[in-house]
C-alpha positions as CSV (number, residue, x, y, z in Angstrom):
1,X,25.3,9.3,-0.1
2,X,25.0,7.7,3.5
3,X,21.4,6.9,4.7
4,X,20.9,5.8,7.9
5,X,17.3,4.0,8.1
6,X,15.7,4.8,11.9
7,X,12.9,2.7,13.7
8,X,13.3,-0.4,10.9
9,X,13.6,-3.9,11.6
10,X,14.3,-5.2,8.1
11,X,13.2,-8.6,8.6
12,X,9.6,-8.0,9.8
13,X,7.1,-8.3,7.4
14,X,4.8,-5.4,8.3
15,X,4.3,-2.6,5.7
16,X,6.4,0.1,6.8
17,X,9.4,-2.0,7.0
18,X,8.8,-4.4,3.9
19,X,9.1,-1.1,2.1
20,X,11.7,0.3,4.1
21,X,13.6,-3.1,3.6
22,X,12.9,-2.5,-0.8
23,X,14.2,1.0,-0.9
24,X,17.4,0.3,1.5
25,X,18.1,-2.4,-1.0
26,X,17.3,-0.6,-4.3
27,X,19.5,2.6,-2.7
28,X,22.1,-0.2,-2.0
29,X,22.3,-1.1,-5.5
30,X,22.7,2.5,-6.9
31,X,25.8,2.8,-5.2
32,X,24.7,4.4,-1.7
33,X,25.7,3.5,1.9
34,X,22.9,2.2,4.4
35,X,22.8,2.0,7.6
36,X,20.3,0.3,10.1
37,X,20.2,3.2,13.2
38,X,22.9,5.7,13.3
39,X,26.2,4.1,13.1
40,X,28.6,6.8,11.1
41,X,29.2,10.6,12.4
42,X,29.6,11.5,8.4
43,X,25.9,10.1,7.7
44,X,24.3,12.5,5.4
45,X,20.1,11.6,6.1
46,X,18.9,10.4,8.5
47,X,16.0,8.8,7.6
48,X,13.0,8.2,10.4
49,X,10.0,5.9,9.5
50,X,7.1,6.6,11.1
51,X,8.7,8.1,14.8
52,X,11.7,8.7,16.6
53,X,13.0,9.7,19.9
54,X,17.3,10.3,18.8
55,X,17.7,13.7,17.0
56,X,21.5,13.7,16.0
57,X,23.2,16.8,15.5
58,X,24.8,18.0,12.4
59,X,23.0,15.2,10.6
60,X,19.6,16.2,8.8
61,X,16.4,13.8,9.9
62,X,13.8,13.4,7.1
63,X,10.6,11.7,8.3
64,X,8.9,9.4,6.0
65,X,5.2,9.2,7.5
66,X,2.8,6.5,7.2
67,X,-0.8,7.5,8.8
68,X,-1.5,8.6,11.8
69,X,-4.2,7.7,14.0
70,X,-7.4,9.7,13.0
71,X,-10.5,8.3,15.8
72,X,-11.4,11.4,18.3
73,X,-10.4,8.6,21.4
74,X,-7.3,9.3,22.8
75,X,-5.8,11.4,19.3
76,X,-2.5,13.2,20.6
77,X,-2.0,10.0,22.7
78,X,-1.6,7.6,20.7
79,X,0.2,10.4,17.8
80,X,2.2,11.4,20.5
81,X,5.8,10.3,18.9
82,X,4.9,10.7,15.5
83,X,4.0,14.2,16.6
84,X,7.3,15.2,18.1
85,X,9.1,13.7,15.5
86,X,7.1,16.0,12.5
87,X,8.1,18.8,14.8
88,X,11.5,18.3,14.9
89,X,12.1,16.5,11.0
90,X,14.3,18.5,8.4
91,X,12.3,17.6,5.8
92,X,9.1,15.2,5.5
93,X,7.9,12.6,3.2
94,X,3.8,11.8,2.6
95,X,3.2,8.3,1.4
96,X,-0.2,10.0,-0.4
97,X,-1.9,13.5,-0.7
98,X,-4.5,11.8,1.4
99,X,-2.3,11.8,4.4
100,X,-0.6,14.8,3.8
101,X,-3.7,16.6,3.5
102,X,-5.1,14.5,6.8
103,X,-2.1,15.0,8.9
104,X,-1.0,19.3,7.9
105,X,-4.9,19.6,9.1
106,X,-4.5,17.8,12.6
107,X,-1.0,18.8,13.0
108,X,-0.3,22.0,11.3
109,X,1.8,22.4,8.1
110,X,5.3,22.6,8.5
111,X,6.2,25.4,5.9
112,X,9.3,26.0,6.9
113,X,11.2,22.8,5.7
114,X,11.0,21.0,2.3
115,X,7.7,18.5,2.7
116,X,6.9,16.2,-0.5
117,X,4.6,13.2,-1.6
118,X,6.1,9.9,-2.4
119,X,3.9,6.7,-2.9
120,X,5.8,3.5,-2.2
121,X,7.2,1.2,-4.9
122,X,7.8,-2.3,-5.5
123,X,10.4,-4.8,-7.3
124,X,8.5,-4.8,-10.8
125,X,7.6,-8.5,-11.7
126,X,5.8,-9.9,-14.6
127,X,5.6,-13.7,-14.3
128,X,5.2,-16.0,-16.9
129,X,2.3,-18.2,-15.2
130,X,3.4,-21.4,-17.2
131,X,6.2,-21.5,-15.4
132,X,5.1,-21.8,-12.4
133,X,4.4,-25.1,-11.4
134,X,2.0,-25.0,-8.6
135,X,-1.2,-27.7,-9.7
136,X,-3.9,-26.0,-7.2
137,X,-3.3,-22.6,-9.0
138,X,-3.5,-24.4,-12.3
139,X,-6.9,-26.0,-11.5
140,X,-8.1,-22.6,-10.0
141,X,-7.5,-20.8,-13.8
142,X,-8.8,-23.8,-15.5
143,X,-11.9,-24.2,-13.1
144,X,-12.9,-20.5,-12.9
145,X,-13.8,-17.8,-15.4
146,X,-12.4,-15.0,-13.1
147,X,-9.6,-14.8,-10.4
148,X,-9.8,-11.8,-7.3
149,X,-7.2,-12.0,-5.0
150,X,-7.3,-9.6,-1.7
151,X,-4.6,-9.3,0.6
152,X,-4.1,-7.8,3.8
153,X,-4.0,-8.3,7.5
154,X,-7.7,-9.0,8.2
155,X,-7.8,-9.9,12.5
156,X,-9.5,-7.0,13.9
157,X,-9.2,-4.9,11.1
158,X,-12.7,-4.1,10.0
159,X,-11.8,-1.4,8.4
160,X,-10.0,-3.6,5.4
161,X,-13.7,-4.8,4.7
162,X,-12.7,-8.1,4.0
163,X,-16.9,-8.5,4.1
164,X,-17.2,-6.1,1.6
165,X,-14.9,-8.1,-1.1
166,X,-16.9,-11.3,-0.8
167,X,-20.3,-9.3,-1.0
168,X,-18.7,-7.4,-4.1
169,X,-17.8,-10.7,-5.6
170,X,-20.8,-12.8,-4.8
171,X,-22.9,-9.5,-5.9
172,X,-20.8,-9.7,-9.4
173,X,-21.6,-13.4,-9.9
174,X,-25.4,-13.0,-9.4
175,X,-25.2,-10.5,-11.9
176,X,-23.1,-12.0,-14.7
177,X,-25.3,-15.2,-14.5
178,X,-22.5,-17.0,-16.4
179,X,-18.6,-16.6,-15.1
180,X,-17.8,-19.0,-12.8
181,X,-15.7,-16.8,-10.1
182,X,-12.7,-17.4,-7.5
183,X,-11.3,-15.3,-4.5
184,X,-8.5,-15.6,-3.4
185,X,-7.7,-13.9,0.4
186,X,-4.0,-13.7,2.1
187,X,-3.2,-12.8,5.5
188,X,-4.2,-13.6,9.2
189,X,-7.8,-13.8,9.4
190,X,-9.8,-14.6,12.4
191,X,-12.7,-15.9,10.5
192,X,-11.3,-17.7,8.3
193,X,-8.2,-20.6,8.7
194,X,-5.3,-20.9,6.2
195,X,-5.5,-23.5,3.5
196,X,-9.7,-23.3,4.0
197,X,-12.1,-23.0,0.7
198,X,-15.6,-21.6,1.4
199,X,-18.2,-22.0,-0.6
200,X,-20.7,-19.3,-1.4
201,X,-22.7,-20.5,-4.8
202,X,-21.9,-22.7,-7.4
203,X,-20.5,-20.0,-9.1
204,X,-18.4,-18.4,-6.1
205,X,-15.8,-19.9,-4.2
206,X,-13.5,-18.3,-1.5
207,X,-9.7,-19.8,-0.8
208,X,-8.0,-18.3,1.9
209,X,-4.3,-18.6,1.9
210,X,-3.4,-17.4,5.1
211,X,-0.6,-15.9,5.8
212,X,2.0,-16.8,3.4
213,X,6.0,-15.2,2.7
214,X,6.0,-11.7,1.0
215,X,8.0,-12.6,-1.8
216,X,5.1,-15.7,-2.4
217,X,2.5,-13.3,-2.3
218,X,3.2,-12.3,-5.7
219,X,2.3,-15.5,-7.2
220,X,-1.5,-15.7,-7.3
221,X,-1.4,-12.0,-8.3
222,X,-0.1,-13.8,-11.8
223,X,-2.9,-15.7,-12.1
224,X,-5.1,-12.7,-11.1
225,X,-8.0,-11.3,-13.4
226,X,-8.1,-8.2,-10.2
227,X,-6.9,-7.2,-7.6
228,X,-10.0,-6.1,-4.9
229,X,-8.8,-3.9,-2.2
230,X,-11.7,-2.0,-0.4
231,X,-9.8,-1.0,2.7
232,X,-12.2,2.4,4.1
233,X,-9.5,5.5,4.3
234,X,-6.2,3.4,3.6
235,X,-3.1,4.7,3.4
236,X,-0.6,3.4,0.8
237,X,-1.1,0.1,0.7
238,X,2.1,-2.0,-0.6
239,X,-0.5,-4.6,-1.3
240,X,-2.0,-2.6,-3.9
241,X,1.7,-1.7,-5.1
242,X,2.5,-5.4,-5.3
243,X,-0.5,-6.0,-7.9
244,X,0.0,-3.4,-10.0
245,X,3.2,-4.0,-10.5
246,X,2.3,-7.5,-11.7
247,X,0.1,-5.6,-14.2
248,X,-3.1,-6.5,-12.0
249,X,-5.8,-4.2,-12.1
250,X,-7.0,-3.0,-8.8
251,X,-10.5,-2.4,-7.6
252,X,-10.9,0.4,-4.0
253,X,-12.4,2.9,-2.8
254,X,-12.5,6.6,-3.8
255,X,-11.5,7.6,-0.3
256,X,-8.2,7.0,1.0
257,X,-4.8,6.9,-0.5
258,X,-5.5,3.9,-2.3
259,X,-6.8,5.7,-5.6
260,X,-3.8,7.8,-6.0
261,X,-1.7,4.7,-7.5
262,X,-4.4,4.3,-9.9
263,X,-3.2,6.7,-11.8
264,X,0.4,6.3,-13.8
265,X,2.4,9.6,-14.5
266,X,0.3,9.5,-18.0
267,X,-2.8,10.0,-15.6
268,X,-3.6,6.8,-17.1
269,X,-5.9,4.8,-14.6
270,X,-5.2,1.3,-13.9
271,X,-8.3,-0.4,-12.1
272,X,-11.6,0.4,-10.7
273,X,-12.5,3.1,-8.5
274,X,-15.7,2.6,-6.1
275,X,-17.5,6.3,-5.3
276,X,-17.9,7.3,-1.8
277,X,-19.3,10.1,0.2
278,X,-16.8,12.1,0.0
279,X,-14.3,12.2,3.6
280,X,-14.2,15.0,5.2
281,X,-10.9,14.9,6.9
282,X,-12.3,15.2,10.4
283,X,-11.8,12.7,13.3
284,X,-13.4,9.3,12.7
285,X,-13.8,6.5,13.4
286,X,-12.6,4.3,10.5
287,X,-12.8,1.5,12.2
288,X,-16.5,0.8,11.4
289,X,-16.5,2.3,7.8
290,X,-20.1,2.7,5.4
291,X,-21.6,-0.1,3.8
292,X,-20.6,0.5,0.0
293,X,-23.0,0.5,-2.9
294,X,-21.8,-1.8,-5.8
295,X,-23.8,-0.9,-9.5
296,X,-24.0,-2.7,-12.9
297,X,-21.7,-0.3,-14.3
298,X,-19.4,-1.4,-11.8
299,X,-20.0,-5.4,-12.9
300,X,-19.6,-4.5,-16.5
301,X,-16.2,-3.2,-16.2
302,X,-15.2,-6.1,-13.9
303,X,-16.3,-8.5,-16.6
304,X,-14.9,-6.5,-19.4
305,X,-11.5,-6.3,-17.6
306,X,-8.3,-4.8,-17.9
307,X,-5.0,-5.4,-19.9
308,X,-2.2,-3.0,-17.8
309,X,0.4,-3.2,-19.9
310,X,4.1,-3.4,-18.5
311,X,4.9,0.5,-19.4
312,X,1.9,1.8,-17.3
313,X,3.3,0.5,-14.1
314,X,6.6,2.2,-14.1
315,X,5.5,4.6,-11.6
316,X,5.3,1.5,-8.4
317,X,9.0,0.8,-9.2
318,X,11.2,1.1,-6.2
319,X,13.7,2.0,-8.9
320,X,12.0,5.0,-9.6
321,X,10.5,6.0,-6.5
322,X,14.0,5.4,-4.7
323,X,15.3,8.4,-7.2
324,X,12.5,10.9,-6.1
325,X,14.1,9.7,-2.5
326,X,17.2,10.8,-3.5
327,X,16.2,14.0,-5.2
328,X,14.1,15.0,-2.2
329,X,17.2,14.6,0.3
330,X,19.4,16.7,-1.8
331,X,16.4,19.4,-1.2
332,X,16.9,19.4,2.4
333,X,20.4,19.0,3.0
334,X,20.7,22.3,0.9
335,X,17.8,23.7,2.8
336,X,19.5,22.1,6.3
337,X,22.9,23.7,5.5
338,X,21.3,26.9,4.7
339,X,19.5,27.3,8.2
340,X,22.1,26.5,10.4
């Protein structure tokens, strides 16, 4: 099959296109044809991330959302291009139920072409730790009972409640009494520099990384007891896809998209899961999200922790998630020929 991938800049390493950038390659090495943009009349998907303005003819478009903008301030504005493009689109992919269910509300449904849910995968990595050869990670196992690692892209962001993983992790220490604990935080942060530790207790300590390579990013997860991701109405986070498939158990919210990787085709669940009140899918502004409320049962399974094992994690593999890919766009070129 020939794909051509639409509004994708391979080398950036924002979310959309570090996924984009996994799936090209993982189609690449099942034996299709990729294209960056349209670049051959015989294409058979054409396949739009996030918006587009070029429509071709005789060449079905399949949209692969990520969110859309949900505060009441300037709404169709600033969803203006992802809108026209879900008008127009063959066939649609969700990255979660949460956003399908958030955007067929604000937008409509689109019931008359083949729509489907697909959470984004990851190159599945187990890393044996004593071979890495990094000496600051080395003392960090050695000097700390517990490892959390939280990544995102924190400047302006509040939302991502970077706050709320140091307060869930001091909170945890004062609690145990004993474990001596270490977060570690990656990405651009305006509060805090790169290569900075920050100390919050004798028994907590904060190391912020900064922003470091992608494909780097997977080695803390490997000395990782959890992965702590309290983002407020995410999305599909790869950074959540990226721990699990390290066999890190993540800890988030119950609202958002975040949940829905917790849970392996067995319905097996693979971290933590922080009750919310419940979202109610309306306009909001997610940018200043609830304080959350943190409980001893909470603590208990923290300390207790989690052993994923490698077959639980299947379903984050791009592998896997590029064949549902594939699957959906035989669906709508059937469905494309059939309407025209």
């Amino acid at each position: 099959m020939k794909i051509a991938f639409t509004n994708v800049d391979f080398k950036s390493f924002t979310g959309p296109n570090q996924f984009s950038f996994k799936l090209a390659t993982q189609f690449e090495a099942m034996g299709h044809d990729i294209s960056n943009g349209l670049t051959d009349e015989d294409t058979d998907i054409n396949l739009v991330i996030i918006e587009s303005f070029n429509f071709p003819e005789n060449v079905p478009t399949v949209l692969r959302l990520d969110g859309i903008w949900f505060k009441p301030d300037d709404f169709m504005t600033k969803n203006a291009g992802i809108f026209a493009t879900y008008n127009e689109a063959d066939g649609i992919i969700f990255q979660s139920e949460f956003d399908k269910k958030m955007i067929e509300k604000h937008f409509g449904a689109r019931d008359d072409i083949p729509t489907c849910v697909i959470r984004n995968g990851t190159f599945v990595k187990k890393f044996d730790t004593e071979n890495i050869d990094l000496e600051w990670l080395n003392n960090i196992r050695n000097d700390f009972n517990k490892i959390f690692v939280a990544s995102s892209q924190w400047t302006n962001r509040s939302h991502k409640r970077l706050h709320e993983a140091i307060r869930f992790v001091d909170e945890y220490t004062k609690w145990d009494g004993y474990e001596r604990c270490c977060l570690i935080t990656m990405g651009e942060s305006d509060k805090f520099e790169a290569l900075t530790e920050t100390k919050y207790s004798d028994k907590f300590t904060q190391i912020h990384l900064g922003n470091i390579p992608p494909a780097q990013t997977y080695v803390p997860y490997c000395y990782a007891d959890w992965f702590i991701h309290l983002a407020y109405l995410d999305h599909c986070p790869n950074v959540a896809v990226d721990a699990i498939a390290c066999q890190v158990p993540v800890i988030c919210s119950s609202e958002g998209g975040t949940r829905e990787l917790l849970f392996n085709s067995d319905k097996r669940k693979l971290g933590l899961i922080i009750n919310e009140e419940p979202f109610d899918f309306e306009l909001t502004d997610y940018t200043n999200p609830p304080k959350m409320t943190f409980t001893e049962e909470h603590f208990s399974i923290v300390r207790n922790g989690y052993d994923l094992q490698k077959d639980w994690v299947k379903h984050v593999h791009v592998k896997n998630v590029a064949k549902k890919y594939i699957d959906f766009f035989n669906e709508v070129k059937i469905a494309y020929k059939y309407r025209q």
